[in-house]
TORPA-655493 format. One record per residue (C-alpha): residue number from 1; x, y, z negated. Coordinates in Angstrom, 2 decimals, always signed. Layout:
<nodes>
@num:NUM; px:X; py:Y; pz:Z
...
</nodes>
This chain:
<nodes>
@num:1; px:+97.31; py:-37.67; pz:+68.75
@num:2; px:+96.71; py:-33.91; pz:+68.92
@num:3; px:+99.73; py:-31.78; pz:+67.62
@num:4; px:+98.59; py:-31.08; pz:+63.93
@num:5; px:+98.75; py:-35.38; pz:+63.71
@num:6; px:+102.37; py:-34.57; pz:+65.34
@num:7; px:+103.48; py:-32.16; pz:+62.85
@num:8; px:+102.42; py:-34.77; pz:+60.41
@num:9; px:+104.55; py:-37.25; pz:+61.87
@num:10; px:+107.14; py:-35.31; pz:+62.04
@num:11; px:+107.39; py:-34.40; pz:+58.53
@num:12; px:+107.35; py:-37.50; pz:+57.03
@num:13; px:+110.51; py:-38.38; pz:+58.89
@num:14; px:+113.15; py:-37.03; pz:+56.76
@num:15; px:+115.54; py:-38.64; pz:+59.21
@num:16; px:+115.02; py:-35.81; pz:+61.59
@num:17; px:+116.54; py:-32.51; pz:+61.39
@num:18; px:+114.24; py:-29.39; pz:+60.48
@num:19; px:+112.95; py:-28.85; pz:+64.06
@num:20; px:+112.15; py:-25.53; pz:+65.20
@num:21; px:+108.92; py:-26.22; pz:+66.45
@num:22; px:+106.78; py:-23.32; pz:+68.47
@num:23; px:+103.00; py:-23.94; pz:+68.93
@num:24; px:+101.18; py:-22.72; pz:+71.98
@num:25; px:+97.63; py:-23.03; pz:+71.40
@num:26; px:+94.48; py:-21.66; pz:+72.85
@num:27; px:+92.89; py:-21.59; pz:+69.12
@num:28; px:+93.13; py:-17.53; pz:+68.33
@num:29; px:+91.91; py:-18.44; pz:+65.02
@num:30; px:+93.34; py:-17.25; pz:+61.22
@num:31; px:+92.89; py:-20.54; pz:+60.03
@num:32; px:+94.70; py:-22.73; pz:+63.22
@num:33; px:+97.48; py:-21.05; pz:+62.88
@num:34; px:+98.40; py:-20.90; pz:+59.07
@num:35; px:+97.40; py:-24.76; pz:+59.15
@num:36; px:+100.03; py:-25.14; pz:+62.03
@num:37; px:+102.38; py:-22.73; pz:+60.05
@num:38; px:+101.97; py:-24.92; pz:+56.70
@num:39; px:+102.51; py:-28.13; pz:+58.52
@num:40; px:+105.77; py:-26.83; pz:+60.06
@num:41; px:+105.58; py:-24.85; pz:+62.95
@num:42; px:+107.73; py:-21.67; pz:+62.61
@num:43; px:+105.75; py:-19.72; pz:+65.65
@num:44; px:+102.08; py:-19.82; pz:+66.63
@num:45; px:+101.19; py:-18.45; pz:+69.98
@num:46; px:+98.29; py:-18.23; pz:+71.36
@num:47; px:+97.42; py:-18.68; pz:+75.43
@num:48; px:+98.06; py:-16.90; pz:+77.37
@num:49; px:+101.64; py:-15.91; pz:+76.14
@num:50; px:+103.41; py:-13.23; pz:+77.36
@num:51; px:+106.55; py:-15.10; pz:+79.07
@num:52; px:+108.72; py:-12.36; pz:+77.73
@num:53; px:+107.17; py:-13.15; pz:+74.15
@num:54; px:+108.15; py:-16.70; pz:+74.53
@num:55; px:+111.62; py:-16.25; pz:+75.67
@num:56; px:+111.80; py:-13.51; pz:+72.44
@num:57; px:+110.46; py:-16.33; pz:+70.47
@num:58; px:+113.10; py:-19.30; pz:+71.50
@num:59; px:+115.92; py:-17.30; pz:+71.56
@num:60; px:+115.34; py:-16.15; pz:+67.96
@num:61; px:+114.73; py:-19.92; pz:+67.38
@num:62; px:+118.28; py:-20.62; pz:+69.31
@num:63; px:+120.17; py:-17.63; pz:+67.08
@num:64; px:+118.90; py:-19.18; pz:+63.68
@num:65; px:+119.66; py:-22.25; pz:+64.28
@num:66; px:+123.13; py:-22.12; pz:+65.93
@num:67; px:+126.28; py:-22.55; pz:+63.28
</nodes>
């Protein structure tokens, strides 16, 4: 299963809650990421991420989802 079969999954489980899910990829292509974006993902980065991007990135993720 690669993770666009995973963000499949994972959207026919209306059981779950609305996961914030951040793709790191290696892909650097337009089309990868809005089909990553459309099945779910809320953040597409692409390899080699900045660590300071990806702690931006999860802590925006931890802000919107917190009550």
């Amino acid at each position: 299963m690669d993770g666009y079969q995973l963000l499949e999954e994972l959207q026919q489980q209306p059981h779950l809650p609305q996961l914030p899910i951040i793709v790191i990829s290696g892909f650097a292509f337009q089309e990868e990421q809005q089909r990553a974006l459309k099945l779910g993902a809320r953040h597409y980065l692409v390899k080699p991420v900045s660590l300071t991007k990806l702690i931006e990135v999860i802590e925006a993720e931890a802000h919107t989802s917190s009550p």
